[in-house]
N, C-alpha and C positions, 0 to 999 in steps of 0.2 A: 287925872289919875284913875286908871280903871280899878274897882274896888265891886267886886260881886258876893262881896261878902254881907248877910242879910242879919238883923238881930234877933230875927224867931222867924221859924217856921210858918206860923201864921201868915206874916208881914211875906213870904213867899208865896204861898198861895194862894193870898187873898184874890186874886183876880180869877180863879178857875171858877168859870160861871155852870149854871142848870145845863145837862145836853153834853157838855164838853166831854172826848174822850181824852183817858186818861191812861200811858202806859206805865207802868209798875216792873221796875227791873229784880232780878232776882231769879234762882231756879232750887226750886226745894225750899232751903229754911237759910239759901246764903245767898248774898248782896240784897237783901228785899230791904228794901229804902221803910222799915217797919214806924219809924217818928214820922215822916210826909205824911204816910196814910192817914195814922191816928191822928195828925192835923187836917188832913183833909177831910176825917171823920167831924171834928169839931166846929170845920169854918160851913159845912150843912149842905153844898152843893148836892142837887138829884138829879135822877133819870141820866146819870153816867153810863160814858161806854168804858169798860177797861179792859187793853190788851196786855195780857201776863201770861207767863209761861201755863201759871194753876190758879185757882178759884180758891186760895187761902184754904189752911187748916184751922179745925176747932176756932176758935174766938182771937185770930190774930190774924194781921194782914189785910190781903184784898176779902176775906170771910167776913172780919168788921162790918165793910160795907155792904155786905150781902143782909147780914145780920139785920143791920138797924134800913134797909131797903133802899139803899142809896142807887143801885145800881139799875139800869135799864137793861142793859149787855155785857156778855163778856165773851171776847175774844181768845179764845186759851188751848193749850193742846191737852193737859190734862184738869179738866173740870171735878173730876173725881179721887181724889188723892186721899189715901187713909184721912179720915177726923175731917175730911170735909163735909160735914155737917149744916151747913148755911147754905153751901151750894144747891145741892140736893133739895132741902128742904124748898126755897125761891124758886128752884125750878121746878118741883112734883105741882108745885101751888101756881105754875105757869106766869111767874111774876117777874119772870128776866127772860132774855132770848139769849142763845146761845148760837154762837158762831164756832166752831169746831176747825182747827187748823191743825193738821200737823207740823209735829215740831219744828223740824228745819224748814219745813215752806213758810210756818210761822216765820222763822228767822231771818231768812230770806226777804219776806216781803217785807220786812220793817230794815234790810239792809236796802234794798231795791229803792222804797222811797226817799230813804237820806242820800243814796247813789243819785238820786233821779233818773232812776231806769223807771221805762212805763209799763214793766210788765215782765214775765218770764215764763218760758216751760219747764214743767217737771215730772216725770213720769209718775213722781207720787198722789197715789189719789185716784190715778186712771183709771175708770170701769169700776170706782167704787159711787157710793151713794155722794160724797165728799166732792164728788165732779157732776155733779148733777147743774144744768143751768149754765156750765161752762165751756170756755171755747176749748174744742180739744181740737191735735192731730198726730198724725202719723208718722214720726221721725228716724231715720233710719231702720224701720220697722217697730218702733216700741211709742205707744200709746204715750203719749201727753197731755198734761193739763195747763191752761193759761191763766197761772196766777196774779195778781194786780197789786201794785203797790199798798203799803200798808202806815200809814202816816196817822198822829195824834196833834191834839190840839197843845198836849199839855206830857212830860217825863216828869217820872222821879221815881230818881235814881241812888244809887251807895254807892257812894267812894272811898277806897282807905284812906289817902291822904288826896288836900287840895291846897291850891295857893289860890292867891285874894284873884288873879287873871282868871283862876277856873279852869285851871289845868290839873286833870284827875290821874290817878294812880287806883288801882285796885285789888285786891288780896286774894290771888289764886282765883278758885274755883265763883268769889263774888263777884269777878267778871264777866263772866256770863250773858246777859241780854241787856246790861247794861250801856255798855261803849254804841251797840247800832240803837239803839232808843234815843241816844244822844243826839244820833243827827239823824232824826224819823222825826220829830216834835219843834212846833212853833217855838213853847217858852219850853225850856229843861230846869229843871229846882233839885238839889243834891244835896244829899244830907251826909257829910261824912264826920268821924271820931275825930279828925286832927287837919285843921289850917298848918301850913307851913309858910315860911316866909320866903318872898320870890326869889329865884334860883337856887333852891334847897332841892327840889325834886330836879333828878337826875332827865334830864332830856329825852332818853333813849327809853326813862319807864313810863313815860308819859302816855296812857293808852287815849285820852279823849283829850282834846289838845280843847283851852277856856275858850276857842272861837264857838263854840255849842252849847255854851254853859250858859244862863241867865243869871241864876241864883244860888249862891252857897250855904250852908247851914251845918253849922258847928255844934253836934250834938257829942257830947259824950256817951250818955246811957244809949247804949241799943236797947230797944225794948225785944222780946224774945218773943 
């Protein structure tokens, strides 16, 4: 009987070692998988890479980690987001390295590697500092940049609702970077408000089907 249902958070993440990157779904202050983090704040791993839309606000989220210096990297389109305070700080102090992607290329190359595409052009980025180091060309007259797939060791993610297979559901606007992180990452770990029991969720809302899922996690409180 498959049963991906985990009894704490910890017990899910315990295996995310030193080095591991880690993507973090969410854009602004919805779907961000907010209990993983602050477990994965707890269970102590460093020198993480994390790819997320932003670099956390004020003292929540992927900022936590910046905070208490967990992080090595970060992957993100917007580093700089009001009340990002940790970011900033980690970085003036040269204490993280920053990989800079625009958004949809961001998105793209984390759809690209759960695709198993090896790569793509996009004119975004072209003849800016952004394409520096990379392979460009000339496609129907408009400059190109060749961007590369973008894969993790380790997701986590927010689901509105899940069942014990690991079949996710998500709330509007919380789906977001969630569904392709789902299939960009070795192990995926989800924290969502509400298990259902199997054949309760409708088929057709099923956006990340449990074949991507590892680990479920029944949190009620979203922390904010």
């Amino acid at each position: 009987m498959i049963d991906k249902i985990r009894d704490s958070a910890a017990q899910a993440i315990a295996t995310i070692a030193d080095g591991d990157t880690v993507m973090c779904g969410g854009f602004g202050s919805s779907g961000i998988p907010f209990n993983l983090i602050d477990a994965l704040l707890d269970h102590g791993a460093r020198d993480l890479t994390v790819v997320a839309n932003n670099a956390g606000v004020a003292d929540t989220g992927v900022a936590k980690l910046l905070r208490e210096k967990r992080l090595a990297k970060v992957i993100c389109s917007y580093p700089r987001s009001p009340g990002s305070i940790w970011f900033e700080r980690r970085f003036e102090e040269k204490a993280i390295e920053l990989e800079l992607v625009p958004q949809g290329t961001l998105a793209e190359r984390i759809r690209a590697a759960g695709a198993g595409i090896g790569g793509f052009f996009t004119p975004t980025g072209y003849g800016t500092a952004l394409a520096e180091g990379k392979r460009t060309e000339i496609i129907d007259g408009i400059g190109h940049v060749f961007e590369t797939p973008l894969a993790a060791d380790v997701a986590l993610l927010k689901a509105e609702r899940a069942d014990r297979w690991g079949n996710l559901t998500y709330y509007k606007t919380a789906r977001n970077f969630n569904p392709i992180m789902a299939t960009a990452a070795t192990t995926v770990i989800v924290e969502t408000s509400r298990v259902v029991e199997l054949g309760e969720l409708d088929p057709e809302t099923v956006i990340t089907p449990g074949l991507f899922v590892d680990h479920v996690i029944e949190l009620e409180t979203v922390i904010p």
